[in-house]
FINUKE-128168 format. One line per 8 residues: number of its first residue (from 1); their letters; for each residue x, y, z of N, C-alpha, C. Coordinates in steps of 0.1 Angstrom, whole numbers, plus 5000, padded with zeros to 4 digits. Layout:
N
NUM = A = X Y Z X Y Z X Y Z; ...
***
This chain:
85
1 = XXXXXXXX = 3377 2991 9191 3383 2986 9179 3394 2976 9183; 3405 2979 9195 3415 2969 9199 3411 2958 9204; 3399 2958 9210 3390 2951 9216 3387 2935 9201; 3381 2945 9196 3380 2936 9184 3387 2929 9175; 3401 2933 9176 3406 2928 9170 3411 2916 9178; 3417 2923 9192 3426 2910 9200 3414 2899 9199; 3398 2903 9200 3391 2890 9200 3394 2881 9185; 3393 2887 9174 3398 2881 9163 3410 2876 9162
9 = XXXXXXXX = 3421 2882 9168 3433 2872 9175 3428 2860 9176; 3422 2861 9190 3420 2849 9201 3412 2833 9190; 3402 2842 9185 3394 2828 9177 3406 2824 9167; 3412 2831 9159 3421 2830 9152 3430 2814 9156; 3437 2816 9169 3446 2812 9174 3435 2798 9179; 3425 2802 9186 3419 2792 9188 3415 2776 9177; 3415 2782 9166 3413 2774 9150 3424 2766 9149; 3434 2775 9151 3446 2770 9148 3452 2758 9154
17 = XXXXXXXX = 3448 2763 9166 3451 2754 9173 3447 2740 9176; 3431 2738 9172 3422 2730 9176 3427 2722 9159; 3432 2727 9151 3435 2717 9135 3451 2712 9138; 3457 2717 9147 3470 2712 9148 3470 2701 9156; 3462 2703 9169 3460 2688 9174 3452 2679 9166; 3438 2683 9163 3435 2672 9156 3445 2665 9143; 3454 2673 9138 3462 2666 9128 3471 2663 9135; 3476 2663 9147 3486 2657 9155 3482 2640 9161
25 = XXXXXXXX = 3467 2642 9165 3463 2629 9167 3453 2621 9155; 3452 2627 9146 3454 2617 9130 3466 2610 9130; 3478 2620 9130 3491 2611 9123 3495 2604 9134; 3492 2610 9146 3498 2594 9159 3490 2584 9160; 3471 2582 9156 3461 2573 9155 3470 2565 9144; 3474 2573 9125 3476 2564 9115 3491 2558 9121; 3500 2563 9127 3513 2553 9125 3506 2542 9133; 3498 2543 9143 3496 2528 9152 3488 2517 9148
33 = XXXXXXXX = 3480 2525 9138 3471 2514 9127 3484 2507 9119; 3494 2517 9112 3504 2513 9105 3512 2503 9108; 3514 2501 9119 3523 2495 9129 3518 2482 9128; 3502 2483 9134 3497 2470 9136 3492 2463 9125; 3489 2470 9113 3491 2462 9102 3499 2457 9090; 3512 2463 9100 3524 2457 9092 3523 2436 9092; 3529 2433 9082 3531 2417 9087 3545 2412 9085; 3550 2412 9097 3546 2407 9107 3543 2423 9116
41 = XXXXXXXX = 3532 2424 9126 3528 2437 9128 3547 2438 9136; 3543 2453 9141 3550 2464 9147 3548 2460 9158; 3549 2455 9167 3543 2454 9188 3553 2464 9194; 3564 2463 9189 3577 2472 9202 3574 2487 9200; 3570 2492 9189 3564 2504 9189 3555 2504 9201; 3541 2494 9203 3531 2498 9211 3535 2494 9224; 3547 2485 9228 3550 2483 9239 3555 2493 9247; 3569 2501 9236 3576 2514 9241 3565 2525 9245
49 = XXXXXXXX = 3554 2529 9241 3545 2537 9241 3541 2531 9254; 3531 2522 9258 3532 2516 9269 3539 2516 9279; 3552 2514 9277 3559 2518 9292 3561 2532 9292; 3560 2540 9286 3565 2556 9286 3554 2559 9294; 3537 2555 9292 3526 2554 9296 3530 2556 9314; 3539 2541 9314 3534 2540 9335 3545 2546 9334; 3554 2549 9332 3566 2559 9338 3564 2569 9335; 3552 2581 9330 3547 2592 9336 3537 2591 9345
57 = XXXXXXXX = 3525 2580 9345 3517 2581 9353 3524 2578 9370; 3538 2571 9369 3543 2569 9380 3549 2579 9385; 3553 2590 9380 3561 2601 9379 3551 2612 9387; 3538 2608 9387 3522 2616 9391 3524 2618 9405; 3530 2601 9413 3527 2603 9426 3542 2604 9431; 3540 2606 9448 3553 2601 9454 3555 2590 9453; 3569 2590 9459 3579 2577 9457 3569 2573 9471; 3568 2554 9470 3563 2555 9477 3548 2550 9487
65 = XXXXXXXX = 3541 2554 9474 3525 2562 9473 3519 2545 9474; 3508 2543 9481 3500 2535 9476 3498 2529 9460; 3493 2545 9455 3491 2547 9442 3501 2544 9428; 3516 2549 9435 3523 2547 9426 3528 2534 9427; 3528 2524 9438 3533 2511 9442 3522 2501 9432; 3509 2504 9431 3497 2499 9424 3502 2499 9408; 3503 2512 9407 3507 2513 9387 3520 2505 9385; 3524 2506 9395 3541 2497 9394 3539 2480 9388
73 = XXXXXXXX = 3530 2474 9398 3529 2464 9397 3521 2462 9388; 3506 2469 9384 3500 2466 9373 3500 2468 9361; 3507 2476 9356 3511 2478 9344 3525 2474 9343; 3525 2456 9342 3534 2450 9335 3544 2452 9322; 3552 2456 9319 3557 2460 9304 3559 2446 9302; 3564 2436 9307 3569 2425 9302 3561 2413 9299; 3546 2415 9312 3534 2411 9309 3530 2415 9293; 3525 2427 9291 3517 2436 9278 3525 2431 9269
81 = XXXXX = 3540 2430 9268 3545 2425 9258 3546 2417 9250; 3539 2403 9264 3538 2387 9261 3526 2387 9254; 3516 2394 9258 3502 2396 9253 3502 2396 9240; 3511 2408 9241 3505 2409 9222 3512 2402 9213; 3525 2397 9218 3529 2386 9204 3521 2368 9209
***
């Protein structure tokens, strides 16, 4: 019977959980649509996003790294910036 229930827990929490992200990445998908069809659009929103982007993926390797020397230089923020306006 405990058996059964903790499993009814588990799916329980499982539900819950699976509607909280999916409505987590609704409302972060609609502000970016919102953003970019503001006029004049939003860009510093997608830029900031952007660098937060390589400054965890840089955060991945050592100081150092091939890998992290690579994301350094290719994900431009100041490039991506120019891009989009």
């Amino acid at each position: 019977m405990a058996e059964d229930t903790n499993e009814h827990i588990n799916i329980d929490q499982d539900k819950l959980e699976k509607q909280i992200r999916d409505q987590y990445y609704r409302a972060y998908f609609d502000v970016l649509k919102e953003k970019v069809e503001q006029d004049p659009p939003d860009y510093e929103w997608i830029v900031r996003l952007y660098e937060e982007i390589k400054l965890k993926l840089v955060k991945l390797f050592k100081e150092g790294s091939t890998t992290r020397k690579e994301i350094e230089e290719i994900l431009d923020v100041e490039l991506f910036d120019q891009m989009l306006r």
